[in-house]
C-alpha positions in Angstrom: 56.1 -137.9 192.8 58.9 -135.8 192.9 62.7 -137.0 194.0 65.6 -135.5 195.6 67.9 -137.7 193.4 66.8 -139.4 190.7 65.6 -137.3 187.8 62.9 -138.7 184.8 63.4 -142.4 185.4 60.7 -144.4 182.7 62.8 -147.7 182.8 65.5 -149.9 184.7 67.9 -148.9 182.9 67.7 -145.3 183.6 67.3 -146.7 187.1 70.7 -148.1 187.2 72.2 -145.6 185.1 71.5 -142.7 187.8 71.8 -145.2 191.0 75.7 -145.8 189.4 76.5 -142.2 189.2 74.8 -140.8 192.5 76.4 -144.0 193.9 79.9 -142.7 192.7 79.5 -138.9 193.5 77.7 -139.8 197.3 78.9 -142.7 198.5 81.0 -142.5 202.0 83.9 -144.8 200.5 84.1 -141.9 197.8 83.9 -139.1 200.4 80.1 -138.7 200.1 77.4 -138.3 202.9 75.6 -141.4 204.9 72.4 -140.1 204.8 72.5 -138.8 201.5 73.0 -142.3 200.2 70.5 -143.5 202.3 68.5 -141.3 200.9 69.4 -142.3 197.5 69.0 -145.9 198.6 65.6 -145.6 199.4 64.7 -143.5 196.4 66.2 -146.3 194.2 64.0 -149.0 196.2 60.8 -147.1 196.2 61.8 -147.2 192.3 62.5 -150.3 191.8 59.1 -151.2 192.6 57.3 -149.0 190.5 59.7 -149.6 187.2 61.2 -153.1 187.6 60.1 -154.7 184.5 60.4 -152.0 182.6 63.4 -152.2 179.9 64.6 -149.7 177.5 66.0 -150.9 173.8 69.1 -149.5 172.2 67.3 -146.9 170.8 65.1 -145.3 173.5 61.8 -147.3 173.5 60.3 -149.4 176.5 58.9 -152.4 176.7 57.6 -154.6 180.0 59.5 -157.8 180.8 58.0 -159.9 183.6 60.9 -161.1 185.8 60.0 -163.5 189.3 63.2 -161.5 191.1 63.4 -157.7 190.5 67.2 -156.7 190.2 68.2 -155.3 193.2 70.8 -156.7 193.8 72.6 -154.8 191.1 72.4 -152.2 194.3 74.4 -154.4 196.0 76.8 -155.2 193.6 77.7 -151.3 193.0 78.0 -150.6 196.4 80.7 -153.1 197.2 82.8 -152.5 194.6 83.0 -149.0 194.8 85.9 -148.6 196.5 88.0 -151.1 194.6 91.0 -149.7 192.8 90.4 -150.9 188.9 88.2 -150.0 186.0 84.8 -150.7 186.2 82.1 -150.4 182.9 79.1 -151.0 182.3 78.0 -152.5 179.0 74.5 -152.8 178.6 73.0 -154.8 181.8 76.9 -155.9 182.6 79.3 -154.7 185.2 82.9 -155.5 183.9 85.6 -155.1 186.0 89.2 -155.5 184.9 92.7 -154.4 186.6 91.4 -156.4 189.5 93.3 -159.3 190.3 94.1 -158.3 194.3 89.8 -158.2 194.4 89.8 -161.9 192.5 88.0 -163.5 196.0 86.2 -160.9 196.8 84.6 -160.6 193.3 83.9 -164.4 193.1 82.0 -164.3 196.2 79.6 -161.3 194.5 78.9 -163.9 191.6 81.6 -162.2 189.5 82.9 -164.4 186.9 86.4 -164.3 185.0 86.2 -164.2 181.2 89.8 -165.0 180.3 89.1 -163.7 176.7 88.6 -160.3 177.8 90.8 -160.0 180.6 88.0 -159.2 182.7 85.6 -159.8 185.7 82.1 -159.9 184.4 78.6 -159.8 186.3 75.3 -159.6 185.6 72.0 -160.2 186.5 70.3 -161.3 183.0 70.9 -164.6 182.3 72.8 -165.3 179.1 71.8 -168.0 176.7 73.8 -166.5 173.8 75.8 -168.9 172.0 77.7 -165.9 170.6 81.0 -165.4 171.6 81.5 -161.7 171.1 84.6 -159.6 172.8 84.4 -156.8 174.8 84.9 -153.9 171.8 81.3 -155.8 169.9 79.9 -155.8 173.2 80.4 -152.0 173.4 79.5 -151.4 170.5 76.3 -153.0 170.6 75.0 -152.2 173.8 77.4 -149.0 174.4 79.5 -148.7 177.7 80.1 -146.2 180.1 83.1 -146.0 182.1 82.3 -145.6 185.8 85.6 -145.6 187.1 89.2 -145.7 186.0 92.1 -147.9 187.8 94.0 -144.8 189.7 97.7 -145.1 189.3 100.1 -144.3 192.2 101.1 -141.2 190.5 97.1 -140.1 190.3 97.0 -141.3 193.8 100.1 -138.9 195.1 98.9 -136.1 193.3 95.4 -136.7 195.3 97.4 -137.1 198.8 99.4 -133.9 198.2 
């Protein structure tokens, strides 16, 4: 089947990947179009279903991982935090959030969690049983990162306004 949006998706990770930056580019907190992203919405849903359990390694090869709760609410999770002034990345199946202390209740209440270590907010929805204690930079570096947004300073924001 063919999509207006979403382009070659074999995993959930692609899944995310795209959902993150459609969500960024068409989202109506970023100046996007309603019913583009609710047309991206249910593209991602109809998605979901077909390639939930489907994980991509490191290097580029899938395997099937049976899960009781599909994801979805990573969906959730991007959309209300889209609009928040601070960095956001994602590193592997985590959303970090740092520069964020005037979100601090508003990210608790998403299941955010503060690792004081790394000066962050972290969320994810694979549960961790790693007795690892890695920071942020061996995160990365294992599981990459991609920058999804950068904190905009006031003299980013002026330069917007003018």
């Amino acid at each position: 089947m063919q999509y207006e949006f979403f382009q070659n998706i074999t995993s959930l990770d692609e899944l995310k990947k795209q959902y993150k930056k459609l969500a960024f580019t068409h989202h109506p907190d970023r100046g996007g179009d309603v019913e583009a992203m609710k047309k991206i919405n249910a593209e991602y849903d109809e998605l979901l279903k077909r390639v939930g359990n489907i994980r991509a390694t490191k290097d580029g090869k899938t395997y099937t991982k049976e899960r009781a709760d599909v994801p979805d609410r990573f969906k959730e999770i991007i959309n209300a935090i889209i609009g928040f002034n601070c960095k956001i990345e994602i590193c592997g199946s985590w959303v970090w959030v740092s520069n964020a202390y005037k979100y601090k209740e508003q990210l608790k209440n998403l299941g955010f969690f503060w690792c004081n270590s790394k000066k962050a907010w972290a969320w994810t929805d694979e549960p961790s049983n790693s007795k690892f204690h890695y920071s942020l930079e061996e995160i990365r570096r294992m599981h990459g990162s991609e920058v999804i947004r950068e904190e905009e300073t006031e003299e980013v924001k002026q330069i917007g306004a003018a």
